[in-house]
C-alpha positions in Angstrom: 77.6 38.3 138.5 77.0 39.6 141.8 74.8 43.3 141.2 72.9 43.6 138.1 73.1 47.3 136.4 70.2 48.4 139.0 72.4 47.5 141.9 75.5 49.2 140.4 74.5 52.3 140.1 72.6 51.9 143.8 75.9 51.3 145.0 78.0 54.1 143.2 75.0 56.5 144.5 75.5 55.3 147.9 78.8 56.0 147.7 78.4 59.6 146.8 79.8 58.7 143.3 79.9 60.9 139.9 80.7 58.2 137.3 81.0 54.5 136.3 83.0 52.9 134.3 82.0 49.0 132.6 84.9 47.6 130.4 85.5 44.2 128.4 89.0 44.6 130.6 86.7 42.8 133.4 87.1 45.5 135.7 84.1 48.6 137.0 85.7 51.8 137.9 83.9 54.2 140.1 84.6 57.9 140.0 84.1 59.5 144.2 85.0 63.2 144.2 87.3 63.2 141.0 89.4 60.1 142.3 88.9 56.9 139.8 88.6 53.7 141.9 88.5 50.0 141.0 85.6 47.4 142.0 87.7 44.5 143.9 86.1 42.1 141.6 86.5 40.8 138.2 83.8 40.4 136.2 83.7 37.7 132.9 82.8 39.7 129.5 79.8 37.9 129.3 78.7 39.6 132.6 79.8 43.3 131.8 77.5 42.6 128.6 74.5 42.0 130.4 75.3 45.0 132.9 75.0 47.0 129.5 72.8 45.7 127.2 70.2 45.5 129.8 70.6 49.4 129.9 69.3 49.2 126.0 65.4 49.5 124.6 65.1 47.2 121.7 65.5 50.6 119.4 69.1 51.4 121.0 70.4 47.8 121.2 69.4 47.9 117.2 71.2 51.3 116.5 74.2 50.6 118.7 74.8 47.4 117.1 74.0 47.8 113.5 74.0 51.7 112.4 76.9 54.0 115.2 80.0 52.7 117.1 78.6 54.7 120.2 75.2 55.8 121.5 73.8 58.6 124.0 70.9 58.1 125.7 69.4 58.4 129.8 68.5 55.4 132.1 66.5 55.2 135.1 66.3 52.7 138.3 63.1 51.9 139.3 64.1 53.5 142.3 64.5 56.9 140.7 68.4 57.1 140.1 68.8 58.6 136.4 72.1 58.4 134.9 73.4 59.9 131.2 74.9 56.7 129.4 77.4 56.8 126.7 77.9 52.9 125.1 81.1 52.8 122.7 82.7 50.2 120.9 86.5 49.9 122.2 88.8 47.1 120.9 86.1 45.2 119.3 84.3 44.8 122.5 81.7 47.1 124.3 82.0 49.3 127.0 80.1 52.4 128.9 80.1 55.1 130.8 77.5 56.3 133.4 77.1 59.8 134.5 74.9 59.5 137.9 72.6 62.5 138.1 70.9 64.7 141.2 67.5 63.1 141.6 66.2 66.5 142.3 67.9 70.2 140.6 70.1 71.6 143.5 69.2 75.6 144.0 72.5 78.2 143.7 72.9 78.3 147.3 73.5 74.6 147.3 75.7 74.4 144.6 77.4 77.8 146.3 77.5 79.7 142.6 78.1 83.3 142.2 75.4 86.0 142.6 75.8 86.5 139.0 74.6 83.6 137.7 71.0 84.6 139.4 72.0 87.8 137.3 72.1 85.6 134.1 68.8 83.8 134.7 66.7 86.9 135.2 67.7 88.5 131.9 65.2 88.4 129.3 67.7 87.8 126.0 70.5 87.3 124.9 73.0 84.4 124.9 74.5 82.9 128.3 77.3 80.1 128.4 78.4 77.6 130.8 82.1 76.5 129.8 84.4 74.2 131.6 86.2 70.6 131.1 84.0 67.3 131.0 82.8 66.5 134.4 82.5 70.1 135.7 79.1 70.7 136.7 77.8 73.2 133.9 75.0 70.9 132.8 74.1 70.9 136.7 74.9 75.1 136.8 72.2 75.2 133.8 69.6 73.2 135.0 70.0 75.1 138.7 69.2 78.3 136.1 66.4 76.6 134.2 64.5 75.6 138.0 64.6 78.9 139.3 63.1 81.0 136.0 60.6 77.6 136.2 59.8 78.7 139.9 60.0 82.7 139.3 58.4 83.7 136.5 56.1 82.1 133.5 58.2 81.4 130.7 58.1 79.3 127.8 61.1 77.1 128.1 62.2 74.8 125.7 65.4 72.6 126.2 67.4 70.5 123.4 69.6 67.5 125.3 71.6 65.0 124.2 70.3 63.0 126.6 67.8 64.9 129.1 69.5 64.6 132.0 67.2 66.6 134.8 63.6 66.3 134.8 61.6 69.4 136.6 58.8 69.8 138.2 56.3 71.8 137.1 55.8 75.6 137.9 54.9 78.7 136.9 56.8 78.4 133.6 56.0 75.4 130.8 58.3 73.2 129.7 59.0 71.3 126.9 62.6 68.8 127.0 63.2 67.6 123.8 66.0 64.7 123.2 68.3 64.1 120.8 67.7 60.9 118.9 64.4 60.5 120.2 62.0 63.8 119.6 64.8 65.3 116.9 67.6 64.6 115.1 70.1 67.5 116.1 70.7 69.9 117.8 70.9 72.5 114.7 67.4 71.0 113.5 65.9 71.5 116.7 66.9 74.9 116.8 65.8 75.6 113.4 62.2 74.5 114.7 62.2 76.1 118.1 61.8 79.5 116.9 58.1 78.3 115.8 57.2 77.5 119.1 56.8 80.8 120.8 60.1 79.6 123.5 61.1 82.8 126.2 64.0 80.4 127.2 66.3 78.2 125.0 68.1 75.9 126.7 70.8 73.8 124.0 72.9 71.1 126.2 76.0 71.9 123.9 77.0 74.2 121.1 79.3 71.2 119.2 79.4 72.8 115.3 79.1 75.7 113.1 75.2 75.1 112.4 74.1 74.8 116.2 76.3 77.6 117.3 75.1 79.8 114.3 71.5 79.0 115.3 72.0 80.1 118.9 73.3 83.0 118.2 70.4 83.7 115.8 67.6 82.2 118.2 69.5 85.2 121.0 69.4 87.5 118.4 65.7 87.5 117.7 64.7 88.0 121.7 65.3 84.9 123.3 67.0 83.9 126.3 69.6 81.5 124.6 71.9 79.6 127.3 74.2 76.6 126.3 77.6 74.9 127.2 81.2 74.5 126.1 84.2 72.7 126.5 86.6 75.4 127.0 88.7 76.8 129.8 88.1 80.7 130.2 86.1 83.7 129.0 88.0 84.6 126.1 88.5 81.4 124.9 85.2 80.9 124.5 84.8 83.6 122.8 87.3 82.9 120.3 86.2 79.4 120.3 83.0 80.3 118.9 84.7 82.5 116.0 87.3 80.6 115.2 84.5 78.4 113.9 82.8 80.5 111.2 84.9 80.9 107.8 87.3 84.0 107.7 85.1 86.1 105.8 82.5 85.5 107.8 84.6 86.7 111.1 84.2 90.2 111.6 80.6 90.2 111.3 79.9 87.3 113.6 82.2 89.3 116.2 79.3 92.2 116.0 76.5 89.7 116.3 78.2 88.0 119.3 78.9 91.8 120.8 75.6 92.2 120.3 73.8 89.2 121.8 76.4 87.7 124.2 75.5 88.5 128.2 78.3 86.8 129.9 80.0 83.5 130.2 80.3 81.0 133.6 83.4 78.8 133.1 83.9 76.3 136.1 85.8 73.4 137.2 84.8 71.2 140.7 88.3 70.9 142.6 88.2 68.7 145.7 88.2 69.8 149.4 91.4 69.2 151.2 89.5 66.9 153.5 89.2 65.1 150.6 85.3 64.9 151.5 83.3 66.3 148.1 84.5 69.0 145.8 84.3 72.7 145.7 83.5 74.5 142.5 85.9 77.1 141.3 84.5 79.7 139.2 85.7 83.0 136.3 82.6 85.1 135.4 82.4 87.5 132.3 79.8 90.2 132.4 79.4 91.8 129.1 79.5 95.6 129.0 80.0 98.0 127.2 83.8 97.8 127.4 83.6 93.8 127.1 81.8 94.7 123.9 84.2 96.6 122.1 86.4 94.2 123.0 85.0 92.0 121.4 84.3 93.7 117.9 87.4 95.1 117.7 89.7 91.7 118.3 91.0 92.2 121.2 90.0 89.3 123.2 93.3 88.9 125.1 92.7 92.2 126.6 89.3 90.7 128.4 91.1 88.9 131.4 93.1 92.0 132.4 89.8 93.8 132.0 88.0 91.3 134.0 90.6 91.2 137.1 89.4 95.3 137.2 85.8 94.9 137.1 84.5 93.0 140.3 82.0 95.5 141.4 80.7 94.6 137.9 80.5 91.0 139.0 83.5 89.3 137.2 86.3 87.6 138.4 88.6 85.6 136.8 89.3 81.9 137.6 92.9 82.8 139.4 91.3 84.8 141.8 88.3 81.9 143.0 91.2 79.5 143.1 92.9 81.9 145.7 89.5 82.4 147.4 89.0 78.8 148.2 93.3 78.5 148.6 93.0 81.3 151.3 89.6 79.9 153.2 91.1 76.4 153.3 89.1 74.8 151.2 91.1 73.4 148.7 95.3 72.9 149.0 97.7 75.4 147.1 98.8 72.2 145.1 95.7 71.4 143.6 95.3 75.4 143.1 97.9 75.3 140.7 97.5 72.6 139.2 94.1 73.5 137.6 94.8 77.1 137.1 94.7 78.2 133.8 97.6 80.7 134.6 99.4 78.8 137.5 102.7 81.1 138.0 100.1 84.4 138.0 98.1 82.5 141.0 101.3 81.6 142.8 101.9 85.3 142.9 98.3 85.9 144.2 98.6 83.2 146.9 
């Protein structure tokens, strides 16, 4: 074997990667601005073993093997490089992923997010969410928001990850990073527990179920500044996302808590240039107010997007009109445009 696991992911950095791929097929796949690419070399399964195993503390390799098909945790060089890892079982052989992380939290201006997002950050309650597809950025969009309260003001700020992923360094606020598997069980439990910890800020990496999204909305509810992520496409998706989840009796009334509590909602994607040199991030913000709000309570969540094209003194947009943004300033080709738009023959009309 030619690069041990250390080597690998010095290469894939060097290389401006976002993601590796080690499967018993014999073959590493690297993933450079959105584009999958082969390793021109095959390796034995005995090697691609090693290359994940060696990943493992003696506590993983046991779990992973004996007690869950996949496992979640963080690795780091001894250079510094930290990746998110998830090891699976596929075929009856094993396999992993490697998400390759910043070595330091990028600011807005670098990331070039909306002023709005500063907006989000400097609230003092209420519940913000980063939505988008895998590989979009919002845990990177989150932890841009988390460094800049850390830097601006003195908050208490708790996060719940599954794995940590960015590590900050201290300032005026304190922060504690708590990790799923490792300091707590779940996300829901950790929630549960957080409220006894005096947090400002609650950071929860992802609102997967009914208990952890209940919680949230409970931890914004009592005064906190509750931000989270989720895998969905728009504004009003998300919000129907998160309702669609509770029973049916339970509907109405969790549409007044989330009018109540809810400040807005980021949903991104990361589209590449048409140089084909890194990847731009297209964005659709939802401030929520007072009209937003009613929307919301009264069920008429598929009136939000019309509201939203409306309202940009307000500081929305919808996704349709970033993708003609960055369509117009040559940034990214009409084709590609299209193809992630949530509503492609509307932005064909725009462009």
């Amino acid at each position: 074997m030619d690069m041990t696991i250390n080597q690998l992911i010095e290469y894939a950095k060097s290389q401006n990667c976002s993601d590796i791929h080690i499967t018993q097929e014999g073959e590493i796949a690297l993933r450079r601005y959105g584009v999958l690419g082969k390793i021109d070399q095959k390796y034995s399964p005995d090697d691609l073993d090693e290359l994940i195993f060696s990943m493992f503390s003696d506590k993983q390799a046991k779990k992973y093997r004996e007690e869950t098909a996949d496992i979640d945790f963080s690795y780091q060089t001894p250079s510094g490089i930290r990746c998110r890892v998830n090891a699976f079982h596929q075929r009856g052989t094993h396999a992993a992923t490697l998400r390759i992380m910043g070595n330091s939290v990028p600011t807005f201006e670098t990331l070039h997010l909306p002023p709005s997002i500063k907006t989000f950050a400097d609230l003092p309650r209420g519940l913000v969410l980063v939505t988008g597809p895998t590989g979009s950025g919002k845990s990177t969009t989150l932890a841009s928001m988390i460094d800049y309260i850390n830097r601006s003001r003195a908050e208490h700020i708790v996060t719940i990850e599954d794995p940590i992923e960015y590590m900050y360094t201290p300032g005026k606020s304190t922060i504690h990073q708590r990790e799923i598997g490792r300091d707590v069980d779940t996300f829901s439990g950790a929630l549960r527990s957080v409220l006894r910890e005096d947090p400002d800020v609650i950071l929860v990496g992802e609102m997967r179920d009914f208990e952890t999204i209940s919680a949230a909305i409970t931890a914004a509810e009592t005064g906190h500044l509750v931000m989270s992520t989720l895998h969905t496409t728009g504004a009003a998706e998300t919000i129907d996302r998160i309702i669609d989840v509770f029973p049916p009796h339970a509907q109405n009334q969790i549409r007044t808590q989330l009018a109540a509590v809810l400040m807005g909602v980021v949903t991104q994607t990361l589209i590449p240039y048409a140089t084909g040199d890194g990847r731009a991030v297209a964005t659709e913000v939802l401030v929520c107010n007072d009209a937003i709000n009613n929307l919301i309570r009264s069920n008429k969540t598929y009136q939000i997007e019309s509201h939203m094209q409306t309202s940009s003194k307000s500081g929305m947009h919808t996704l349709n009109s970033d993708l003609k943004r960055l369509v117009q300033s040559g940034a990214i080709t009409r084709d590609i445009a299209i193809k992630r738009s949530n509503n492609p023959e509307e932005l064909k009309k725009l462009i």
